[in-house]
LUMKE-102561 format. One record per residue: residue number from 1; residue in three letters; x, y, z of N, C-alpha, C in turn. Coordinates in Angstrom, 1 decimal. Each point is the difference from the previous one (the first is absolute). Example, Ala and Ser with C-alpha at 12.3 -4.5 7.8 and 13.67 -1.06 7.14 Angstrom:
LUMKE-102561
R   nr  rest  n_east  n_north    n_up  ca_east  ca_north   ca_up  c_east  c_north    c_up
R    1   ala    13.2     -5.7     7.8     -0.9       1.2     0.0     0.9      1.2     0.0
R    2   ser    -0.4      1.1    -0.7      0.9       1.1     0.0    -0.8      1.1     0.8
//
This chain:
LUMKE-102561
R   nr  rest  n_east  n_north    n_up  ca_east  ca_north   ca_up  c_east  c_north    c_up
R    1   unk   109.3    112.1    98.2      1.3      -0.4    -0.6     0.0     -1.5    -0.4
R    2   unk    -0.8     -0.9     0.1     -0.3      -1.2    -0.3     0.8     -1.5     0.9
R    3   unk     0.7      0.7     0.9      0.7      -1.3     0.8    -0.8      0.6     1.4
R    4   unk     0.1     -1.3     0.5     -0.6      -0.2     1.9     0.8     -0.3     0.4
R    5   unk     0.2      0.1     1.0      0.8      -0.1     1.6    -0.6     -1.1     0.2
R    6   unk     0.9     -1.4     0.2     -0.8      -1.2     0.4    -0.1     -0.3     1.9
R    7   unk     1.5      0.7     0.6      0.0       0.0     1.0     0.8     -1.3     0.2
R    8   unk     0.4     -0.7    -0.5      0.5      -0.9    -0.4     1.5      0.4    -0.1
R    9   unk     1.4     -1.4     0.7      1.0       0.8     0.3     0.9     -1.6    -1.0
R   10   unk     0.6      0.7    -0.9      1.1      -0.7    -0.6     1.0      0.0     0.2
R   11   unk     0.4     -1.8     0.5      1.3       0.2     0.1     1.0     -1.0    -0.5
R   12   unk     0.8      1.2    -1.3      1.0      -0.7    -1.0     1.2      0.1    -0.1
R   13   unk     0.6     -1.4    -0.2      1.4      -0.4     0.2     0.8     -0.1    -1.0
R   14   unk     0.8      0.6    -0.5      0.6      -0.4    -1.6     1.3     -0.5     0.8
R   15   unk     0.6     -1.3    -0.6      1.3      -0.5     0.4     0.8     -0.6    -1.2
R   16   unk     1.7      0.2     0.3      0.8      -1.1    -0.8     0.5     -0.8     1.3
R   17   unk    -0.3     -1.3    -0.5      0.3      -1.0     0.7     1.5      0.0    -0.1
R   18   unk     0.9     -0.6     1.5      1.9      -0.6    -0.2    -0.4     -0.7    -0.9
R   19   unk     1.3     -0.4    -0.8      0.5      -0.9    -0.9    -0.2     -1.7     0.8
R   20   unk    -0.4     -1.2    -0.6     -0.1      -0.5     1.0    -1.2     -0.4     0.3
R   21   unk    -1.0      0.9     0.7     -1.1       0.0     0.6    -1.1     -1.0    -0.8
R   22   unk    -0.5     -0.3     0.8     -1.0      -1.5    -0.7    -1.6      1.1     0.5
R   23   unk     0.4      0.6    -1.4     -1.7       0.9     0.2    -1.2     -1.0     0.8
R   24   unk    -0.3     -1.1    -1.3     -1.1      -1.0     0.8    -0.3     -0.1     1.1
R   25   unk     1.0     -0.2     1.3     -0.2      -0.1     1.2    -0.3      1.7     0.7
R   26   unk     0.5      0.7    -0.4     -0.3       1.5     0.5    -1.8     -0.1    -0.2
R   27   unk    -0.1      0.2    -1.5     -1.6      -0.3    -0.5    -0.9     -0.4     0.8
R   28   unk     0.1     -1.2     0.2     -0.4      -1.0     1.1     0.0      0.4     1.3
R   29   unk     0.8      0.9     0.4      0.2       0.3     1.4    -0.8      0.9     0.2
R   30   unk    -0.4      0.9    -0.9     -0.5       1.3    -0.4    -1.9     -0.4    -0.1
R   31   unk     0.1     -0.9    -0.3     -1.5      -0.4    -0.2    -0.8     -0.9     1.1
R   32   unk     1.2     -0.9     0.6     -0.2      -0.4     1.3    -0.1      1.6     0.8
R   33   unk     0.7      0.9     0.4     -0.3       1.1     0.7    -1.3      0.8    -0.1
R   34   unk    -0.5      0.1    -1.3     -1.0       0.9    -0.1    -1.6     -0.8     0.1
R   35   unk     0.4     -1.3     0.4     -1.0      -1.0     0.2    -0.3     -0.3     1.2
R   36   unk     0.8      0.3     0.9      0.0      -0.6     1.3    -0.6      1.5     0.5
R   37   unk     0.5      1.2    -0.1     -0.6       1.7     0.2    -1.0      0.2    -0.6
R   38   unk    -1.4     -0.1     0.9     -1.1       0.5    -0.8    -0.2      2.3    -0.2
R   39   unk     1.4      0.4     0.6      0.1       1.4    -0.3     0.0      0.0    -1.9
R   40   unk     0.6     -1.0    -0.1      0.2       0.3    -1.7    -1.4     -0.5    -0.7
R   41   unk    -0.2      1.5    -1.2     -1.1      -0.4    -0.4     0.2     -1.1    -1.2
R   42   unk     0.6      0.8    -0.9      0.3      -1.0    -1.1     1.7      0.0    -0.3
R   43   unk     1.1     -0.5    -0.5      0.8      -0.3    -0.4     0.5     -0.6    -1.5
R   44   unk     0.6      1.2    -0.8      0.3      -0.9    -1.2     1.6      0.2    -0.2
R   45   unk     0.6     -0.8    -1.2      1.4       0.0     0.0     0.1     -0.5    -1.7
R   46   unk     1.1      1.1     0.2      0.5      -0.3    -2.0     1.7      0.0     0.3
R   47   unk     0.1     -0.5    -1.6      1.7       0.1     0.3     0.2      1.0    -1.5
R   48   unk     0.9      1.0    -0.2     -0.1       0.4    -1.6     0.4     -0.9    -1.1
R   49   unk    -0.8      0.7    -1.2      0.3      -1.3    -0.5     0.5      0.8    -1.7
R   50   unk    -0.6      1.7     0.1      0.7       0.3    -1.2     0.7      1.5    -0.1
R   51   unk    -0.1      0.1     1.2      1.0       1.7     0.8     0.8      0.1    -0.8
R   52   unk     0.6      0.5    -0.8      1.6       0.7    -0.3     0.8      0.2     0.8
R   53   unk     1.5     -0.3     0.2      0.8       0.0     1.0     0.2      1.6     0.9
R   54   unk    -0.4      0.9    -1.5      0.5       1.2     1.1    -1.1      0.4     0.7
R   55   unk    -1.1     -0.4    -0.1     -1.3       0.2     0.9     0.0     -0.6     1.1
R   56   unk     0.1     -1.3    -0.1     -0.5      -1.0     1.7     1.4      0.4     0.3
R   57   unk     1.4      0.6     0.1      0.4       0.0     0.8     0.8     -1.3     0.6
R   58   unk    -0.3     -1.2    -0.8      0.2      -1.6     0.9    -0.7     -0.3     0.8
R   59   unk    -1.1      0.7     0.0     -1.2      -0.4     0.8    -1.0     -1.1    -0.5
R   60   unk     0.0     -0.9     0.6     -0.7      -1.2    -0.7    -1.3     -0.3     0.2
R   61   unk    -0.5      0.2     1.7     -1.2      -0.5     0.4    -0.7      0.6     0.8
R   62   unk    -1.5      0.2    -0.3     -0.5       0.9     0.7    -1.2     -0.7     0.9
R   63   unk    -0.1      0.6     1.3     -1.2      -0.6     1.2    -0.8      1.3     0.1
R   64   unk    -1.1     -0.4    -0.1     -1.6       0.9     0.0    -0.9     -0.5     1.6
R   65   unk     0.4      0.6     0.5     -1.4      -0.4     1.1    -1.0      1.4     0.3
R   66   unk    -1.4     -0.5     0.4     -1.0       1.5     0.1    -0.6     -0.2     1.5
R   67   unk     0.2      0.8     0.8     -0.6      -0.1     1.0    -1.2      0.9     0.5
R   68   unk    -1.2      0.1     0.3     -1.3       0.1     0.7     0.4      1.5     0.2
R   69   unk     0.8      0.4     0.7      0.6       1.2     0.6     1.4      0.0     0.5
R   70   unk     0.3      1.5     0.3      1.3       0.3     0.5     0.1     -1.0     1.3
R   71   unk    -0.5      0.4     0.9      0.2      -1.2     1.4     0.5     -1.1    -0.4
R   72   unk    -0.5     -0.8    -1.1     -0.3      -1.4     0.1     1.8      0.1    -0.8
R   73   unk     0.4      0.2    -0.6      1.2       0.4    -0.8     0.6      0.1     1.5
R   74   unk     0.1      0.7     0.5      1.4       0.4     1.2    -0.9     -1.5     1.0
R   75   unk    -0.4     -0.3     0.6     -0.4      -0.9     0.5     0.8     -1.9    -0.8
R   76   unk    -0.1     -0.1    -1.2      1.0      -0.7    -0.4     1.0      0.4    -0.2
R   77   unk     0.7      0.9     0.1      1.3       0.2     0.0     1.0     -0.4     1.2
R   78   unk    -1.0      0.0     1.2      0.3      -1.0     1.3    -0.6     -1.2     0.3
R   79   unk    -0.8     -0.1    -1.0     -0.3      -1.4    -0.1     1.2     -1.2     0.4
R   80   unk    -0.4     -1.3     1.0      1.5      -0.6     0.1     0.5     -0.9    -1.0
R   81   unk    -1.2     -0.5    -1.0      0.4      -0.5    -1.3     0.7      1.2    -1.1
R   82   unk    -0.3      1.1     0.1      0.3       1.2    -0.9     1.9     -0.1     0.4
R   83   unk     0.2      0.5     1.3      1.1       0.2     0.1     1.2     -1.4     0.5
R   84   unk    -0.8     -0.9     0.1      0.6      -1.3    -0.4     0.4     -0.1    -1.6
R   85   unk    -0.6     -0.3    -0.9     -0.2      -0.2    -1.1     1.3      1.3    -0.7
R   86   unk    -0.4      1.3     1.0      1.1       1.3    -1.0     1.4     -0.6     0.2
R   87   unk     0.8     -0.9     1.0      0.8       0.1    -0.2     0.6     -1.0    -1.1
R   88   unk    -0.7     -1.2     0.0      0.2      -0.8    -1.5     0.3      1.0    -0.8
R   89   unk    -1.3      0.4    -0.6     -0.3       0.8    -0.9     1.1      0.9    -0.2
R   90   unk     0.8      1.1     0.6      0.8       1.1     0.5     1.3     -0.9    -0.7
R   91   unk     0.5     -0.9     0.2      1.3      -1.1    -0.2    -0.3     -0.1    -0.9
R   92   unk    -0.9      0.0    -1.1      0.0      -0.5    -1.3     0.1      1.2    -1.3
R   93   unk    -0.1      1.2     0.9     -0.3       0.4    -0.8     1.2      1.3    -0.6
R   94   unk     0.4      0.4    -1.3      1.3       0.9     0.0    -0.5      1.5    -0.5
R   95   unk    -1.1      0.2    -0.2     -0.5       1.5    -0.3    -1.5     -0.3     0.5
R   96   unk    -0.8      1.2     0.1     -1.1       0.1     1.0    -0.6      1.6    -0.5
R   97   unk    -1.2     -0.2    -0.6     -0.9       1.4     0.3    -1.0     -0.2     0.7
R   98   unk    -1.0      0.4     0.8     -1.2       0.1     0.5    -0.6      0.8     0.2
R   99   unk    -1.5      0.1    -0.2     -0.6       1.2    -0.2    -1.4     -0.4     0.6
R  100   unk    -0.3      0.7     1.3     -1.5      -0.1     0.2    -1.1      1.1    -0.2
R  101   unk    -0.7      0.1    -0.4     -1.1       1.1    -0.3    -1.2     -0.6    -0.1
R  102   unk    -1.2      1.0     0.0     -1.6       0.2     0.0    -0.1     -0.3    -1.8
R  103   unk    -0.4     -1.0    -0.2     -0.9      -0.5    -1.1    -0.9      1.2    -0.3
R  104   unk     0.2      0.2    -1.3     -0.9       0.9    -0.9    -0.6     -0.6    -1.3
R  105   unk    -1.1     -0.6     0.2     -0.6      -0.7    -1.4    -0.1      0.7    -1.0
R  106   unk     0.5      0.0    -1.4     -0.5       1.0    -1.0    -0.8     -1.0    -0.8
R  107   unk     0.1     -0.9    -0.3     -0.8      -1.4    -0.1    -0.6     -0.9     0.2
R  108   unk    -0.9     -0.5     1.0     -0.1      -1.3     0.4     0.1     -0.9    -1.0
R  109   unk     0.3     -1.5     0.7      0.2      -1.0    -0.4    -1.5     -0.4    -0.7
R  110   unk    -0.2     -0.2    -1.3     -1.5      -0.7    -0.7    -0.4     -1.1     1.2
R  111   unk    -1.7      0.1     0.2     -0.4      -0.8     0.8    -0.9     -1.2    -1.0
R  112   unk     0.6     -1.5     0.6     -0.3      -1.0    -0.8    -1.7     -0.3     0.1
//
């Protein structure tokens, strides 16, 4: 079929921030967290920038983190910086999807 099973566990956050909310310091908070937790493998973050209104929903910004495996995923989720950090995070925010699942490469990334 041409994709692999990376074993590899994603986990993504689409959010509309309150009105208000000083994204930057969320950002910031967000990247301080995934730095101090060596559970997290890599971490990226975008904000939209050309969605159509009736697609994103008002969803503005999305968080990518990949973790090694499932354990390591439920293991930060009790993390004391994780569930420190959720309640900031939880206050700022006025809509919420999340979605964790098993990474399936149909691609890899070009190797430099």
């Amino acid at each position: 079929m041409g994709a692999e099973a990376m074993g590899e566990i994603k986990h993504l956050v689409v959010v509309k921030f309150k009105e208000g909310v000083v994204v930057e310091d969320i950002v910031k908070g967000m990247e301080k967290l995934v730095s101090e937790v060596d559970l997290v493998k890599s971490f990226e973050w975008g904000q939209d920038s050309e969605g159509p209104e009736m697609l994103t929903q008002g969803f503005t910004h999305s968080f990518s983190m990949t973790f090694d495996k499932k354990e390591d995923h439920v293991a930060f989720q009790s993390h004391p910086n994780h569930v420190e950090y959720s309640a900031t995070f939880s206050a700022a925010i006025e809509k919420i999807v999340v979605l964790c699942f098993p990474s399936v490469c149909v691609k890899p990334s070009a190797s430099a």
